[in-house]
C-alpha positions in Angstrom: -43.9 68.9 -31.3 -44.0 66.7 -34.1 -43.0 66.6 -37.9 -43.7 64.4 -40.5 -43.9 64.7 -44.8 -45.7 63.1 -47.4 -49.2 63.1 -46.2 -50.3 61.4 -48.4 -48.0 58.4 -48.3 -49.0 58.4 -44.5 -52.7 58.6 -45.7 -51.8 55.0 -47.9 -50.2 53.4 -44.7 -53.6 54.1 -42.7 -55.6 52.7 -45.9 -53.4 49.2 -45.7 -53.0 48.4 -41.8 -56.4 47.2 -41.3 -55.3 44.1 -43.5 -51.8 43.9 -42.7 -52.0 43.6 -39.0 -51.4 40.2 -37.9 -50.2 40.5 -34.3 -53.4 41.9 -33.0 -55.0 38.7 -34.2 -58.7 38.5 -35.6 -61.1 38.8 -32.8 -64.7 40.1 -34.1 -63.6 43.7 -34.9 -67.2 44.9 -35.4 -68.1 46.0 -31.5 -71.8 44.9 -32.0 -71.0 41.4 -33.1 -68.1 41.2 -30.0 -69.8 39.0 -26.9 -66.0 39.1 -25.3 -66.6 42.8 -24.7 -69.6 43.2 -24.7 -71.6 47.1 -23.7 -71.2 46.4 -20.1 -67.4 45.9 -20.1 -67.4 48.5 -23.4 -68.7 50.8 -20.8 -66.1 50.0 -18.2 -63.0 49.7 -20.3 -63.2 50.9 -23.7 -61.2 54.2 -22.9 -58.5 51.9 -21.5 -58.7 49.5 -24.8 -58.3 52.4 -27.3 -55.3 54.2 -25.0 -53.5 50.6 -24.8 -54.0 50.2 -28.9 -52.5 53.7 -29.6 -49.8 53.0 -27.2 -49.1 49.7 -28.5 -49.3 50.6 -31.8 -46.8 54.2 -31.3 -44.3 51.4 -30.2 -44.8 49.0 -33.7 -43.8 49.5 -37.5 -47.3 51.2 -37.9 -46.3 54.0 -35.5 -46.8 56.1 -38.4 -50.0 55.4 -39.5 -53.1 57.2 -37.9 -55.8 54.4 -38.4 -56.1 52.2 -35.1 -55.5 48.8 -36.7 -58.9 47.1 -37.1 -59.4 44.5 -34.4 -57.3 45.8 -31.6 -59.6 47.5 -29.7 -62.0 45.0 -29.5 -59.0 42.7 -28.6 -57.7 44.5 -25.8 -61.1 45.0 -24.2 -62.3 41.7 -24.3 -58.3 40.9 -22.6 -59.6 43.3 -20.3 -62.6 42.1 -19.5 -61.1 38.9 -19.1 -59.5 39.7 -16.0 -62.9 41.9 -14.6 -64.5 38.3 -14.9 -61.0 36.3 -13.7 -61.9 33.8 -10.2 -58.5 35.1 -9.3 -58.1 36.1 -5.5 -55.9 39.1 -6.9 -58.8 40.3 -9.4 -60.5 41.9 -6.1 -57.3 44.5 -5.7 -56.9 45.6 -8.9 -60.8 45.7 -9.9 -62.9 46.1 -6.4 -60.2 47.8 -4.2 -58.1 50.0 -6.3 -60.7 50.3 -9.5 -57.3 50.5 -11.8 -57.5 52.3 -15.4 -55.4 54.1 -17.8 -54.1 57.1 -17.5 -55.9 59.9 -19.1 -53.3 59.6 -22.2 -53.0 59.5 -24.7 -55.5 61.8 -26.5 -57.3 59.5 -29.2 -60.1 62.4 -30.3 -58.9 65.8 -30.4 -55.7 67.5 -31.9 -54.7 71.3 -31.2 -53.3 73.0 -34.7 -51.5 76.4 -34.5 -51.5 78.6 -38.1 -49.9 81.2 -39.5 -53.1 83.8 -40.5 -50.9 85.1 -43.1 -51.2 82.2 -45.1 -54.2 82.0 -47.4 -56.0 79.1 -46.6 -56.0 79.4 -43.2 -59.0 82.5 -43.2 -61.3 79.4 -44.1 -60.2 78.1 -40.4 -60.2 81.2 -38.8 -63.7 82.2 -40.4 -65.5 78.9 -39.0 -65.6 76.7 -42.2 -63.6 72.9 -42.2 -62.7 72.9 -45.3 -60.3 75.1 -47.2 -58.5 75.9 -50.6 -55.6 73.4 -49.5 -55.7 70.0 -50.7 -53.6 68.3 -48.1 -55.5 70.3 -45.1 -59.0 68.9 -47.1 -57.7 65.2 -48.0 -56.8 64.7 -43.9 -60.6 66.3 -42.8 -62.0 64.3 -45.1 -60.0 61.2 -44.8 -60.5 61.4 -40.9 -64.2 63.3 -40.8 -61.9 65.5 -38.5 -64.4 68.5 -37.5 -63.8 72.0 -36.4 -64.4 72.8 -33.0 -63.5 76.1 -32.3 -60.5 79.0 -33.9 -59.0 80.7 -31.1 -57.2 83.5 -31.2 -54.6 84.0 -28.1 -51.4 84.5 -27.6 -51.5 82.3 -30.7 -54.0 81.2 -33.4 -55.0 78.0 -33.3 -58.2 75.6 -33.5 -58.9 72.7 -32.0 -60.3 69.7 -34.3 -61.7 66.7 -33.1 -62.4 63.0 -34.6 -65.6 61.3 -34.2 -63.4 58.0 -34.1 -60.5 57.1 -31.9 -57.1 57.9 -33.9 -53.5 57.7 -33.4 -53.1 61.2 -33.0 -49.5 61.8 -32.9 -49.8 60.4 -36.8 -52.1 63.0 -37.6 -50.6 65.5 -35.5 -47.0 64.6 -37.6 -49.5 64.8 -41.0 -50.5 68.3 -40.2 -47.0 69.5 -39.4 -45.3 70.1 -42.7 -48.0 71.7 -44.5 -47.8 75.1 -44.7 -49.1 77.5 -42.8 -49.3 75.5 -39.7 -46.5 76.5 -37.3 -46.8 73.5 -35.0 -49.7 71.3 -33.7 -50.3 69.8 -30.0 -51.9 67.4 -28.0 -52.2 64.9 -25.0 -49.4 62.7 -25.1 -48.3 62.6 -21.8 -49.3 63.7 -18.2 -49.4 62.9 -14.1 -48.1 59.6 -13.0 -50.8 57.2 -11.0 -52.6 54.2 -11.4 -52.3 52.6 -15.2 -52.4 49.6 -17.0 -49.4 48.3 -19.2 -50.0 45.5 -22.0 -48.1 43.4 -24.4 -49.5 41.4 -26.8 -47.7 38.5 -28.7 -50.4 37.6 -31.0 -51.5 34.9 -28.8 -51.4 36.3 -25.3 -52.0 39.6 -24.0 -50.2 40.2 -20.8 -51.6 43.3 -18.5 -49.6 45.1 -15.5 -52.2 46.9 -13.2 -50.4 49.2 -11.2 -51.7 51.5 -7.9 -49.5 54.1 -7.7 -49.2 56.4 -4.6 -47.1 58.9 -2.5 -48.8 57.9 1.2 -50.1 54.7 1.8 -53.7 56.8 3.1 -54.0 57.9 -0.4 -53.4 55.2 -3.6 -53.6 57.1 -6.7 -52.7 60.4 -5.9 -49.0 61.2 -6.3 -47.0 64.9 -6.8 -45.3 64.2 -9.9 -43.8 60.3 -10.7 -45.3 58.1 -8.0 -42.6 57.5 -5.2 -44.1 54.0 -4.7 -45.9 51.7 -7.2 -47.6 48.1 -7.0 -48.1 46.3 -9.8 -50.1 42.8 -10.3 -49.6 40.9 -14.1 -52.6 39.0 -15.3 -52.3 36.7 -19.0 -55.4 36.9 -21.2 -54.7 33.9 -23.5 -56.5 33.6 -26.5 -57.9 30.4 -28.2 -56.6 29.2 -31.2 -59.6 29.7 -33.3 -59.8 33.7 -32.3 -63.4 33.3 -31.7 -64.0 32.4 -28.1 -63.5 34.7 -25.3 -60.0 34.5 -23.8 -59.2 33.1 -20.3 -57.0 35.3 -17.6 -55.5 34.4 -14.9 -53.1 36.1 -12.3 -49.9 35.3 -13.0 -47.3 37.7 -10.1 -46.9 40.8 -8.8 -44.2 43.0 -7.6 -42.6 46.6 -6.4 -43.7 48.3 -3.3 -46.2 46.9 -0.7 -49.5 47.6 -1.7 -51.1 50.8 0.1 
């Protein structure tokens, strides 16, 4: 569960971290324009780019802020990419053998709200209509385009609202929480243990860890709980100096348990 106040401070912080993100670099933001990840690796990876910008980014000063910084995406996938295309031996486990992704978290498009129906604005929600007579509840669906997917009515009430963009969702989720007449809010942030990627990014290299998680060697990628063993191979993306050609990976060591 999470809590936050002043939305619209945290509103001000999303408006500002497209400019004021420098460790992400500059690498063409706009995806049509970016030939290091281009729709062929966009179609491979770009789930894995956006979960590795909200994760790096839940870990930074902008933590807070519910924009993705502009940029990082297209960053991380064209890192990514980078090592699909890398003439290292060790690209074959990691992309041919073990086909390693993210985990399925975090949740970048959809956010679960719980209300209390005895507040007034909250009949606009439970009635089917996005918009209400709150202004904070209004300035985050319009500020987001956040839509209403559904009011449920349970052993709670609740709707579901989803983003037509990738967000940081645990910022909006923390947004939502203080206003009242929501009781708490909810969503993906955590899960199964398996195969995953890991990054860190220094502003001038990105450094990946693909790991192949498993319980039984006969069955990589399917573990009961927190993997009891775990391989993991580290590859550096390093990016040119002038931010505009593609980086270069290469494999740079691996280690943990044998590999299954």
């Amino acid at each position: 569960m999470l809590y936050a106040k002043k939305t619209l401070f945290t509103l001000l912080i999303g408006a500002m971290i497209s400019t004021t993100w420098g460790c992400f670099g500059t690498l063409t933001p706009d995806p049509e324009d970016n030939v290091c990840f281009d729709s062929e690796m966009r179609s491979i990876y770009e789930n894995d780019a956006i979960r590795l910008a909200v994760l790096w980014q839940q870990s930074s000063t902008f933590a807070n802020a519910i924009d993705i910084p502009e940029g990082s995406i297209e960053r991380i996938g064209a890192a990514l990419a980078a090592v699909h295309d890398s003439k290292s031996p060790q690209r074959d486990s990691i992309i041919t053998r073990y086909q390693i992704h993210t985990l399925p978290y975090p949740k970048f498009d959809e956010l679960t709200v719980e209300i209390d129906t005895a507040v007034a604005w909250t009949q606009a929600w439970k009635n089917g209509q996005r918009l209400t007579n709150n202004a904070n509840i209004n300035a985050l669906m319009n500020a987001y385009n956040l839509q209403l997917d559904g009011y449920f009515s349970l052993s709670t009430n609740f709707v579901i609202l989803k983003s037509p963009k990738p967000l940081n969702i645990a910022a909006l989720a923390a947004a939502f929480a203080d206003i009242a007449g929501v009781t708490s809010t909810d969503f993906e942030n955590s899960g199964g243990d398996g195969n995953n990627i890991d990054m860190t990014d220094d502003g001038t290299e990105i450094v990946l860890e693909y790991s192949v998680g498993y319980d039984e060697v006969a069955a990589p990628n399917n573990c009961n709980g927190n993997c009891e063993f775990t391989r993991t191979w580290v590859f550096i993306a390093t990016f040119p100096d002038n931010n505009i050609d593609c980086p270069n990976a290469q494999f740079s060591h691996s280690y943990g348990d044998p590999a299954p």
